[in-house]
C-alpha positions in Angstrom: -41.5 -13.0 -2.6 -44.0 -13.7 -5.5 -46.0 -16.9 -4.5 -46.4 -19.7 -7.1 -49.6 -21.9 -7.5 -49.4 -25.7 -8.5 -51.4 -25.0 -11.8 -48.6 -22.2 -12.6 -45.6 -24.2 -11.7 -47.0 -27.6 -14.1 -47.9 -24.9 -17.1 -43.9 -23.5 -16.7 -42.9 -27.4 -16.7 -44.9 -28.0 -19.8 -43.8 -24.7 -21.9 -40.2 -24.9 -20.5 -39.2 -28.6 -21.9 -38.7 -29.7 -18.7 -38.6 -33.6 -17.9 -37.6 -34.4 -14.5 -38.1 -32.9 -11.4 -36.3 -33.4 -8.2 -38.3 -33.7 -4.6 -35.4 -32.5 -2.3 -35.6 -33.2 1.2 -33.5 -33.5 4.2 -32.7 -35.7 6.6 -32.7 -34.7 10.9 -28.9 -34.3 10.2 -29.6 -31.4 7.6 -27.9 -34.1 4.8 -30.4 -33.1 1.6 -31.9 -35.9 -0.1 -33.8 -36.6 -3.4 -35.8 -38.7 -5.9 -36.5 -37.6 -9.5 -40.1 -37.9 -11.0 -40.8 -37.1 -14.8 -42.9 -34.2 -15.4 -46.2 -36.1 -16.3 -46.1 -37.3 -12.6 -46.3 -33.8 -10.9 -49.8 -33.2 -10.7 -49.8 -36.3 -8.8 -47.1 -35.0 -6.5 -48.7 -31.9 -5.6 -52.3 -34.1 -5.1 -51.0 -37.0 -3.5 -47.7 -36.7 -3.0 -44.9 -39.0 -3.8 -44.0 -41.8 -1.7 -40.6 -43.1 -0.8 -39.0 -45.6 1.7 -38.2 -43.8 5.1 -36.5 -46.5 7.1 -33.7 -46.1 4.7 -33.0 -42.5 5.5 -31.3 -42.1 8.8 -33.7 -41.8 12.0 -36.9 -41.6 9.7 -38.4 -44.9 10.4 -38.4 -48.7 10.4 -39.5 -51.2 8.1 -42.7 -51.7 10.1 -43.4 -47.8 9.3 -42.0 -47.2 6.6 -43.8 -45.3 3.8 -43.7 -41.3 3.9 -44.9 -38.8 0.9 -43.5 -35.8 0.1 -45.5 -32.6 -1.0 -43.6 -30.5 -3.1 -43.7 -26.6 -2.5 -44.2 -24.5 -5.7 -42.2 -21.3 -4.2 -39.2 -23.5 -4.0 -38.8 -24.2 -7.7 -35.4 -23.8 -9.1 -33.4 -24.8 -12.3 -30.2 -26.3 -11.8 -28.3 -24.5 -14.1 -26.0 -27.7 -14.3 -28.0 -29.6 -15.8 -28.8 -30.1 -20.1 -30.8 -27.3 -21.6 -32.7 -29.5 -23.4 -34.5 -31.9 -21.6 -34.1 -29.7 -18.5 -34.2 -30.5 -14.6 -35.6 -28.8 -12.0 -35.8 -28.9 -8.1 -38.7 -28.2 -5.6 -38.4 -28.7 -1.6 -40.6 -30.7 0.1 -42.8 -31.2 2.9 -42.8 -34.8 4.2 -46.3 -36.6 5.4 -47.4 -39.3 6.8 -50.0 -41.4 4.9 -53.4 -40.4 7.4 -52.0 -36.3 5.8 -50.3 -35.3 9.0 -47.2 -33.6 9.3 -43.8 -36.2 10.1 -42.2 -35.1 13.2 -39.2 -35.0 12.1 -39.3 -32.7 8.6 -37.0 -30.1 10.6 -38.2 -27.6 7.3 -41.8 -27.8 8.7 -40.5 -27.2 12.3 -39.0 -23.6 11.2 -42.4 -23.2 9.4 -44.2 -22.8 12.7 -41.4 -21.3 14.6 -41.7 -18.9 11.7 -45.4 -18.7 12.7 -45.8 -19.0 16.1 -43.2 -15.6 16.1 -45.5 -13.6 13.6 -48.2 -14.6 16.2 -46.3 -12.9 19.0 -45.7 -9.8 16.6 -42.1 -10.5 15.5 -40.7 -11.1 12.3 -37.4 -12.3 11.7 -34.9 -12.1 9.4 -31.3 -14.6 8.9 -27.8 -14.3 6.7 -25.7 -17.1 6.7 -21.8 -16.9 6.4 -20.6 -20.4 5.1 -16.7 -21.3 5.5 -15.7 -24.7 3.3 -12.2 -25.7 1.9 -11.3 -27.0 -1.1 -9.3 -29.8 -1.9 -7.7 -31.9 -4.7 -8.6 -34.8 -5.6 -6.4 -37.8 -5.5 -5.3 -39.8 -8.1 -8.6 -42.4 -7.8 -10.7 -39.4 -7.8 -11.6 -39.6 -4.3 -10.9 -36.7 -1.9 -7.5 -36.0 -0.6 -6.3 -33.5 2.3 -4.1 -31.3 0.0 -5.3 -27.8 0.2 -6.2 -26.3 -3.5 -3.9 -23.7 -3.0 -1.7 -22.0 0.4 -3.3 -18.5 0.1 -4.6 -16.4 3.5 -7.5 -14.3 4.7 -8.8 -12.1 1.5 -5.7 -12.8 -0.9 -5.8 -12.3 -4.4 -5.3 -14.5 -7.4 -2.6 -16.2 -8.4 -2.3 -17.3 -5.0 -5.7 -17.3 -4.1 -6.8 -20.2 -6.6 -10.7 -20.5 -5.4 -10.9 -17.2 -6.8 -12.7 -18.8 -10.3 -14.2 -21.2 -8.3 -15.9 -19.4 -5.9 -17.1 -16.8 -9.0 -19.0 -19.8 -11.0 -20.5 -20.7 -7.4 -22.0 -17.1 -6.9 -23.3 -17.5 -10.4 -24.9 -20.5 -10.3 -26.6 -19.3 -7.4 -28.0 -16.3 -9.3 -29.0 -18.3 -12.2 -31.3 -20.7 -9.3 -32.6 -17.3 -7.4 -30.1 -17.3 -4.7 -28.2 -14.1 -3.5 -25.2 -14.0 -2.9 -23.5 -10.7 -1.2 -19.7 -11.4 -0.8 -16.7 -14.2 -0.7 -13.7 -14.3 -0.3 -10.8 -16.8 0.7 -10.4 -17.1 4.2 -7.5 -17.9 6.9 -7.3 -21.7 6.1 -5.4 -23.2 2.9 -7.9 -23.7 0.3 -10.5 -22.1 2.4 -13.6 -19.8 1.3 -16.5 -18.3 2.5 -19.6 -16.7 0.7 -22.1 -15.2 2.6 -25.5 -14.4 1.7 -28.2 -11.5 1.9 -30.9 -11.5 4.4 -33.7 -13.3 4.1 -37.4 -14.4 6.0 -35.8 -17.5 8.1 -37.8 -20.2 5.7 -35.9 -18.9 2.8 -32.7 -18.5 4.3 -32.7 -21.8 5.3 -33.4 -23.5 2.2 -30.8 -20.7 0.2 -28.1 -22.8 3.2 -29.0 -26.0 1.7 -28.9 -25.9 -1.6 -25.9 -23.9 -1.5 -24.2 -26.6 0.3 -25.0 -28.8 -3.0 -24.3 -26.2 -5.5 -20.3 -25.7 -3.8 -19.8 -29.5 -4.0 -21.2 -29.5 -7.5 -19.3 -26.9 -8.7 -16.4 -28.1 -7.2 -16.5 -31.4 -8.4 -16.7 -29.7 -12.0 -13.9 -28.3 -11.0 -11.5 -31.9 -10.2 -11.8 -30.5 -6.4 -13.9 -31.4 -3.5 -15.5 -29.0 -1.1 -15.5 -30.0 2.4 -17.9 -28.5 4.7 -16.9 -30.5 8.0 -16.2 -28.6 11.3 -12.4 -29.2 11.6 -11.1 -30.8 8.1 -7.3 -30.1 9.2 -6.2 -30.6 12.1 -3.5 -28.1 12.9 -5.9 -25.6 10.5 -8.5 -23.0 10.7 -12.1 -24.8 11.3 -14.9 -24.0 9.6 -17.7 -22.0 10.7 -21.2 -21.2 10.0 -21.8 -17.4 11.0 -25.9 -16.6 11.5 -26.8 -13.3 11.2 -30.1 -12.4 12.2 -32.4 -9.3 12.9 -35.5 -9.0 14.3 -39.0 -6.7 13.8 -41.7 -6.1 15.8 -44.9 -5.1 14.6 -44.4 -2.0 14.9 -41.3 -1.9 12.0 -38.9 -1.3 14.8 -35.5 -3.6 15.0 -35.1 -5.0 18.5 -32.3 -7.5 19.3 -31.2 -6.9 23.2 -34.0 -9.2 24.7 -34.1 -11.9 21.6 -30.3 -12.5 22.0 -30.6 -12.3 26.0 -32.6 -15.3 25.1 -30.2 -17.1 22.5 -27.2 -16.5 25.2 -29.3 -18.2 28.3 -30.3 -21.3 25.8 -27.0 -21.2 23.9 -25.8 -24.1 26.0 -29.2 -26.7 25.4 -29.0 -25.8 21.8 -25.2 -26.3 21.1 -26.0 -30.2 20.5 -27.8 -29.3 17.1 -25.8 -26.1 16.2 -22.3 -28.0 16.5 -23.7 -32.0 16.0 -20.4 -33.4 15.6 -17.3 -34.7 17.6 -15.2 -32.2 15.6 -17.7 -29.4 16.0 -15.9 -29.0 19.7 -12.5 -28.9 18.3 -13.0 -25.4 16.8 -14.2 -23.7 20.1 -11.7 -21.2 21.7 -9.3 -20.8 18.8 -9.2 -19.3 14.6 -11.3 -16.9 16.4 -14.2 -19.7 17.1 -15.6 -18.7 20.6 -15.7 -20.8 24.3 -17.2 -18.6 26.2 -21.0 -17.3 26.6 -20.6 -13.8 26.2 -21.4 -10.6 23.7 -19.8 -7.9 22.4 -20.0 -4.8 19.8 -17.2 -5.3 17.7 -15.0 -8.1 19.0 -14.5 -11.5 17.5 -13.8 -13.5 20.0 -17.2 -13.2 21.3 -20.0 -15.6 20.8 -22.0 -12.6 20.0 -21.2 -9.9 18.2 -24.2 -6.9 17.8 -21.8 -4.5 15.6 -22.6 -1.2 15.6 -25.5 0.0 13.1 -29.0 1.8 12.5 -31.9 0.9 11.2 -32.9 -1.6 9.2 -28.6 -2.7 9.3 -29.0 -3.5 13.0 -28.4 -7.7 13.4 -26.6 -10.0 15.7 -24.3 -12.2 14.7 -23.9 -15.8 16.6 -20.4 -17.2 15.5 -20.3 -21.0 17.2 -22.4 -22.7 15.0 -20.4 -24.7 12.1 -21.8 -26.4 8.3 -22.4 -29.5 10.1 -25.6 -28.1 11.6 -29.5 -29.0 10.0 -30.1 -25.1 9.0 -33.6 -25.9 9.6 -33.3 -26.6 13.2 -30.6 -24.1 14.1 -33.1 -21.1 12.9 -35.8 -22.6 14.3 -34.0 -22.7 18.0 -33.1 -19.3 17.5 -36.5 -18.1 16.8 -37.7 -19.3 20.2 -35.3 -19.0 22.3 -35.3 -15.0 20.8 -39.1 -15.1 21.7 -38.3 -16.4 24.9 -36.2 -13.5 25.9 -38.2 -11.3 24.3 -41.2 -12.3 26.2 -39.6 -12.8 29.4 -38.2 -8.9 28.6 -35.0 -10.3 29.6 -31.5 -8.0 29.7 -28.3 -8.5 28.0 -25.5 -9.5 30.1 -22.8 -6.7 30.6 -20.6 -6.4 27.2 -17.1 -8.0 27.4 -15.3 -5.7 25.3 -12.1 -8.2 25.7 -9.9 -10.5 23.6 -10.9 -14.0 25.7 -8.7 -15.5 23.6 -5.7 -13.9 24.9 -7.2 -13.0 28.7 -6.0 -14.8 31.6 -7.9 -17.4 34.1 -8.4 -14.3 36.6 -10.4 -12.5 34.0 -12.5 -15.9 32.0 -13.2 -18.0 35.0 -16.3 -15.3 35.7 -17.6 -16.2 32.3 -19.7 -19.9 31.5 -18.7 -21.8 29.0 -20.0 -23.7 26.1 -20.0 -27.6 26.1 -17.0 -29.1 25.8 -17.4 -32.3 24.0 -20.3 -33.9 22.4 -21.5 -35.3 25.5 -21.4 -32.4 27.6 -23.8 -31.4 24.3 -26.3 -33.9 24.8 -26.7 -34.0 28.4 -27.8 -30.1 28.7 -30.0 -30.7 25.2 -31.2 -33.8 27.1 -32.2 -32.2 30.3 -33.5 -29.1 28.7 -37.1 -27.8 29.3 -36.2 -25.4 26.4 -35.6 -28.3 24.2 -37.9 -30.5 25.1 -40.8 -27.9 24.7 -39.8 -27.1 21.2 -37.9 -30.2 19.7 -40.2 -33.4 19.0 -39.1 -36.3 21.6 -37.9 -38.4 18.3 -35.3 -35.7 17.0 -34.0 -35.6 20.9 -33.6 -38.8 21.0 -31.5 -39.4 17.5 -29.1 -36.7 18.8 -28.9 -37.4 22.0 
């Protein structure tokens, strides 16, 4: 990825017409957040920041503590192809400081940032895809969102009755036009529901990539008279939604190793579940729609939590399939990374493969298997009592969750 320098990215402003620039942030909840400076002010962002209010985002602070400046990154510099052409707006992520210069505990994008480098320190590198499921909905007659599905088409129809078909095309554009890739979508098995799913990237990028294209669906689809929900179970007697992570691994040698890094994803998976599945709803998926309950691993099937399907190369990823939309990208990567580093420096060995429909097996053949949590306080007591979390979580973003 070609970097940027401050200098460069305030030339580009100047010579493109652009006026306002958006510092994007997010909150602990992954929930992205903004505030719009005019372009004379962006040498003083990248100098000194721009300061905004944090006790009025969620878990940031309290009145007594209240002031935070974010730092914009010039490699993060999109157009938002939505916007006029002249007169044109433009988004950079941010970093988020305290006033003495330090680092805020809880920017979850600088967590990932030295996950990212504490693993290239141990020799590995690695790599994330994201598969996204949302459904869209009409809006009602006040313009706020109903439950009626946008249309009553199944997995991978076509148009007519797959009506997201448009839809989903001028999001995959949009995302091209801001630097993002996508590689596929289709409708999935819910009425009204999608999925687009993204190439691999270094985790920093893929996690931003997530975010914004969270707020490029609901843009899109608003456009569009629609709304795009992203929640973990939006019908009740309906598909949830889910939020696949694919992820490979390198060493330093070039090699692709995965057996020891998801021996240590499957012996966290149960601390980490809190911040991967954050929300009452998140538990209603697990066990059906082909969401998984148990803590296993397989090759090929889908009822798995883990799925390693059979490749070579530089094709060879894992693919975890309980985490759902509602999750902060930022922190779900960033538990990934170490708990892969912990089973890859503990040389830990996979589990024997269950090569079995659990969704269909009988009690005789699951009750050998754990489970994930249950319910959103089964969550937060193991992230609570985890070593694992504690040693890589700061005590603040426990605490909010928990």
């Amino acid at each position: 990825m070609e970097e940027y320098t401050a200098d460069e990215i305030i030339q580009y402003v100047r010579e493109e017409d652009i006026k306002f620039i958006r510092m994007a942030f997010c909150d602990v909840y992954g929930s992205q957040k903004n505030i719009s400076i005019m372009a004379d002010e962006l040498e003083r962002a990248f100098e000194y920041g721009i300061a905004f209010d944090a006790s009025a985002v969620p878990g940031f602070g309290t009145e007594a503590h209240s002031d935070l400046l974010l730092f914009p990154d010039p490699n993060t510099l999109a157009a938002l192809p939505w916007r006029p052409e002249h007169g044109r707006v433009v988004r950079m992520l941010c970093s988020i400081k305290k006033p003495d210069g330090s680092i805020f505990e809880c920017d979850t994008r600088s967590l990932l940032k030295k996950a990212v480098s504490d693993a290239k320190a141990t020799g590995l590198e690695f790599s994330f895809g994201s598969e996204q499921e949302f459904y869209l909905f009409k809006l009602d007659e006040s313009g706020e969102p109903s439950k009626i599905p946008y249309d009553h088409a199944g997995y991978m129809d076509i148009a007519p009755d797959d009506k997201g078909e448009n839809v989903r095309r001028q999001i995959c554009l949009t995302l091209e036009q801001m630097g993002i890739m996508p590689e596929s979508s289709h409708h999935e098995e819910g009425p009204g529901q999608n999925e687009i799913d993204f190439r691999y990237a270094d985790a920093l990028k893929a996690a931003d990539d997530a975010m914004s294209f969270r707020n490029v669906v609901k843009t899109v689809a608003n456009a569009n008279g629609l709304y795009a929900d992203f929640s973990p179970k939006p019908l009740e007697d309906g598909p949830g939604n889910g939020y696949h992570i694919n992820l490979s691994v390198k060493n330093d040698s070039n090699h692709i190793i995965l057996p020891s890094v998801i021996a240590g994803i499957l012996e966290h998976i149960k601390d980490m579940t809190l911040f991967l599945n954050p929300v009452e709803d998140s538990y209603k998926r697990f066990g059906k729609n082909k969401a998984p309950k148990f803590i296993s691993w397989s090759s090929e099937n889908r009822s798995q939590l883990v799925r390693i399907p059979a490749a070579a190369g530089e094709y060879r990823r894992a693919e975890l399939r309980s985490p759902d939309p509602a999750t902060n990208p930022y922190l779900a990567f960033t538990l990934l990374i170490y708990a892969g580093l912990y089973g890859y420096q503990k040389g830990l060995y996979l589990p024997p493969v269950s090569d079995i429909n659990l969704f269909s097996a009988g009690p005789a053949v699951t009750e050998s298997y754990d489970t994930l949590p249950a319910s959103l306080d089964e969550a937060k007591k193991a992230a609570k009592h985890s070593e694992f979390i504690q040693s890589h979580l700061p005590g603040r973003i426990i605490d909010i969750y928990c």
